[in-house]
C-alpha positions in Angstrom: -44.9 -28.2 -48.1 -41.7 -30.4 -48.0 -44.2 -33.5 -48.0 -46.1 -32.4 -50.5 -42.9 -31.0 -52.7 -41.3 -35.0 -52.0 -44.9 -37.0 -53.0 -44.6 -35.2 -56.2 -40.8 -35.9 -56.6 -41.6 -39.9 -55.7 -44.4 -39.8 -58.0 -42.8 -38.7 -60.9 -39.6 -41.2 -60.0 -41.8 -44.1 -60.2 -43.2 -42.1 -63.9 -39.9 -42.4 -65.3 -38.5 -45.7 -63.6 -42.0 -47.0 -65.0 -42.6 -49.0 -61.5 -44.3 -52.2 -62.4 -46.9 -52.1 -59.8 -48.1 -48.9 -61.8 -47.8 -50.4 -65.2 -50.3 -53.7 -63.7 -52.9 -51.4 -62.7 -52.6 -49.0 -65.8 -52.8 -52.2 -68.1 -55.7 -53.5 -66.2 -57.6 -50.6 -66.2 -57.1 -49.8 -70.5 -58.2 -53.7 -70.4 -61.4 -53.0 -68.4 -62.5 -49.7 -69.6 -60.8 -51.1 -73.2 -63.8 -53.3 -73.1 -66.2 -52.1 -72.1 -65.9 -49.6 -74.7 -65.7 -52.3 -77.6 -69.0 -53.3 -75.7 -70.9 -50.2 -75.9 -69.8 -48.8 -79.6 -70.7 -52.3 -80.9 -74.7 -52.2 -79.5 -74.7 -48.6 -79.4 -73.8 -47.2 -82.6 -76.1 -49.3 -84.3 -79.0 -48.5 -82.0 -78.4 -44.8 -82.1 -78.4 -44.8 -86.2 -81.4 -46.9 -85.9 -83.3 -44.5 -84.1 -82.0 -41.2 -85.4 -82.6 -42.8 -89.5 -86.2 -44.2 -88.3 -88.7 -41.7 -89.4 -91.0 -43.5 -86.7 -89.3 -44.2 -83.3 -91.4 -47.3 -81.8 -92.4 -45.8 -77.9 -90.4 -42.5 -78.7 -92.2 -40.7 -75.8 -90.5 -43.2 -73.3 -87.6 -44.9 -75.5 -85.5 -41.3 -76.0 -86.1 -40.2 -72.6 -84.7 -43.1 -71.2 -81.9 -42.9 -73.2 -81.1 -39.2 -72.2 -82.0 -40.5 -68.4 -79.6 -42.8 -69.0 -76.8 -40.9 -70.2 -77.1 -39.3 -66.5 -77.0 -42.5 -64.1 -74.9 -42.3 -60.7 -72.1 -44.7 -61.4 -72.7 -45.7 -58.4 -76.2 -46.6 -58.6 -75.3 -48.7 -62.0 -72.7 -50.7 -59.6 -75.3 -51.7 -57.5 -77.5 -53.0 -60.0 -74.8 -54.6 -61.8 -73.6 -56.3 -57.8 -77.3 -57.8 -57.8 -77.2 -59.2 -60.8 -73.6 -60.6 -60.6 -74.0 -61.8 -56.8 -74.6 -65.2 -55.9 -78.6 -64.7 -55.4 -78.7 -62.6 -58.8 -79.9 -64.0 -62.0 -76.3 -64.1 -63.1 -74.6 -65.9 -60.4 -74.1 -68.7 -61.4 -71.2 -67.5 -63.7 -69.5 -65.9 -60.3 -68.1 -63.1 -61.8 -68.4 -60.9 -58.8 -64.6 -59.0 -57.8 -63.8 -60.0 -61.2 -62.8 -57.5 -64.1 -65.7 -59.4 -66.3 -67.9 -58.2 -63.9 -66.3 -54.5 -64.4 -66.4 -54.1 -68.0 -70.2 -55.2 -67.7 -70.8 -51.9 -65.1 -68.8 -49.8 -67.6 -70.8 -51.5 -70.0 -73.7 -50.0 -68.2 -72.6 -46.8 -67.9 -71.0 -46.0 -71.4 -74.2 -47.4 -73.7 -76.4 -44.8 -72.8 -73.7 -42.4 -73.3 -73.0 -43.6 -77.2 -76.8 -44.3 -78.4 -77.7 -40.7 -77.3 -75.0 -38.9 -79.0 -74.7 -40.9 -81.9 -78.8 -40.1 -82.2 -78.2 -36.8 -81.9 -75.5 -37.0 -84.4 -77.3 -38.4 -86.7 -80.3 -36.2 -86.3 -78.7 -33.1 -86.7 -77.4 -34.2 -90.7 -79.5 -31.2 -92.8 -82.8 -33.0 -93.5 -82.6 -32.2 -97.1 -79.3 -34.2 -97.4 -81.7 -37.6 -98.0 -83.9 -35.7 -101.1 -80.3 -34.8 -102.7 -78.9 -38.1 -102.6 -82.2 -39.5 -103.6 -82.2 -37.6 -106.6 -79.5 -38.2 -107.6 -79.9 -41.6 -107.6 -78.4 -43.4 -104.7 -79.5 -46.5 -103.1 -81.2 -47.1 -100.0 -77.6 -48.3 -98.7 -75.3 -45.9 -100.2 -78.2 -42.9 -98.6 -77.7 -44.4 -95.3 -73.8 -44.5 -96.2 -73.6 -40.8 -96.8 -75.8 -40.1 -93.9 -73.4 -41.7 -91.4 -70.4 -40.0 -93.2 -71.7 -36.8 -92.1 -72.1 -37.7 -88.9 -69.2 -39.2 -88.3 -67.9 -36.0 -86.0 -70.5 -36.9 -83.9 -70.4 -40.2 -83.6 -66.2 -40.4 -82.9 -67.8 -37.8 -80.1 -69.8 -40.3 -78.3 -67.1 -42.8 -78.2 -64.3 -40.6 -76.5 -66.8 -39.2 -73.9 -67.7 -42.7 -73.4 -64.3 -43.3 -72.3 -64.0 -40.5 -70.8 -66.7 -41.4 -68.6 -65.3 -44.9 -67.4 -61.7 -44.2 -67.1 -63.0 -41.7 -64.3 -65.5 -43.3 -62.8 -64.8 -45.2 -59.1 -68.0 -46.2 -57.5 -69.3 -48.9 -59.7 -66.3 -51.0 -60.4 -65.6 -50.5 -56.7 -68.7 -52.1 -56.0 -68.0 -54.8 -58.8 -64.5 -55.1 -58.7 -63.3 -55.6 -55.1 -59.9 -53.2 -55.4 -58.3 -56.7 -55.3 -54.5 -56.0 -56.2 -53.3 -57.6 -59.1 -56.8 -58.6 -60.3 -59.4 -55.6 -60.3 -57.3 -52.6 -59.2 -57.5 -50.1 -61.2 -56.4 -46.3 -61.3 -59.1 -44.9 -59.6 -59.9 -47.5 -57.2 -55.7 -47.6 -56.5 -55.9 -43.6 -56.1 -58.4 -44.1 -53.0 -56.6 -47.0 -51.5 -53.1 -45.4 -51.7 -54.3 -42.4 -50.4 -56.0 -43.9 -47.2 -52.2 -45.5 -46.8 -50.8 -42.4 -46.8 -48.8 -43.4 -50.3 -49.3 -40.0 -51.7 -46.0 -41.0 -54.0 -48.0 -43.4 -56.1 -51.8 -41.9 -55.6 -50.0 -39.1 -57.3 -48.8 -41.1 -60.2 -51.5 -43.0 -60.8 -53.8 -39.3 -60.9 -51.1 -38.2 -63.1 -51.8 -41.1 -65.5 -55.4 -40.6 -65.3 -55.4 -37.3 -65.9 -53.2 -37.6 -69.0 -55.4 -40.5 -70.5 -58.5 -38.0 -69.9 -56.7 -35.4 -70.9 -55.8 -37.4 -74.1 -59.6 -38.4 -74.9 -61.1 -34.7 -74.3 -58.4 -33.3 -76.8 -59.7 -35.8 -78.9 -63.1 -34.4 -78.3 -62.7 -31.1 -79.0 -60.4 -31.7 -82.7 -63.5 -33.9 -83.4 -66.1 -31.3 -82.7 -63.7 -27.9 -84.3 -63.1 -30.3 -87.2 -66.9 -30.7 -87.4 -67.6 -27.0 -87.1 -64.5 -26.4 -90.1 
């Protein structure tokens, strides 16, 4: 108990002295998952008002499905396909970003995209289908319809983008696979939280799961004011 009682003690010392090994791997991980969020709200936002304004979704039997398959993919699994590609026999090896954080925020990438063109679809499906007539007939151009449309959805769609980041904050296998846990270039929290707690550094492995826990703490809050002020 007296172990456990002085890990938490250390932890939060190095909290308040703001220990510059803990602020490197917090900044590189906002910087990773920071990116690969721009990523994924820039080609999925689009994509998931695209489909859920289309009256006709090209391949719907297979293109929505996949979507919703991948809002569900292993981490894991993504980090492999992403180590193919990015290894020195993949189709992008010649750019050797392998144990590089480029090579992370394309995983996260990966793993968010699904994650924002499936809510934002569903977001945007779920406007009243008599909204278009109204605005029709009252006038409105083809532009300012699709304007109004997204203005209702809006809820929704700030929804997909925090439990995109949500997702890859948390997530350890793929930008283990990726990344390397190399210190001072791709360590981040969660890959630091494993390595610190095979070395018996429960002191910082406790920090760093404080930090995480408060920046996913922070983005489901988010969330849920987002979905109550929906519901309001």
């Amino acid at each position: 108990m007296q172990t456990l009682l002085d890990a938490f003690t250390n932890a939060l010392r190095l909290l308040v002295a703001l220990d510059p090994a803990l602020l490197d791997i917090v900044g590189l991980t906002l910087q990773v998952s920071g990116g690969a969020l721009f990523f994924a709200v820039v080609l999925g936002i689009p994509v998931g008002v695209g489909l859920g304004l289309s009256k006709r979704i090209p391949a719907a039997g297979c293109v929505v499905p996949l979507i919703y398959t991948g809002m569900g993919l292993p981490p894991v699994l993504v980090g492999l396909f992403v180590y193919l590609f990015v290894s020195n026999q993949g189709p992008l090896g010649d750019f050797r970003w392998l144990f590089t954080p480029t090579a992370m925020v394309l995983a996260q990438t990966v793993i968010a995209l699904p994650l924002v063109i499936g809510l934002t679809l569903t977001a945007v499906q779920a406007v009243d289908p008599l909204l278009p007539l109204q605005v029709r007939a009252l006038g409105a151009t083809r532009g300012q319809l699709a304007w109004t449309i997204l203005a209702e959805a809006r809820a929704g769609m700030f929804a997909a983008i925090v439990a995109a980041f949500g997702s890859i904050i948390s997530e350890v296998g793929a930008v283990m696979l990726v990344g390397g846990n190399i210190e001072g270039e791709t360590r981040v929290l969660t890959t630091a939280i494993v390595l610190e707690t095979r070395k018996g550094n429960f002191a910082l492995a406790l920090a760093l799961g404080i930090i995480l826990l408060a920046l996913a703490f922070v983005a489901n809050f988010a969330m849920y004011r987002l979905q109550t002020r929906g519901a309001e």
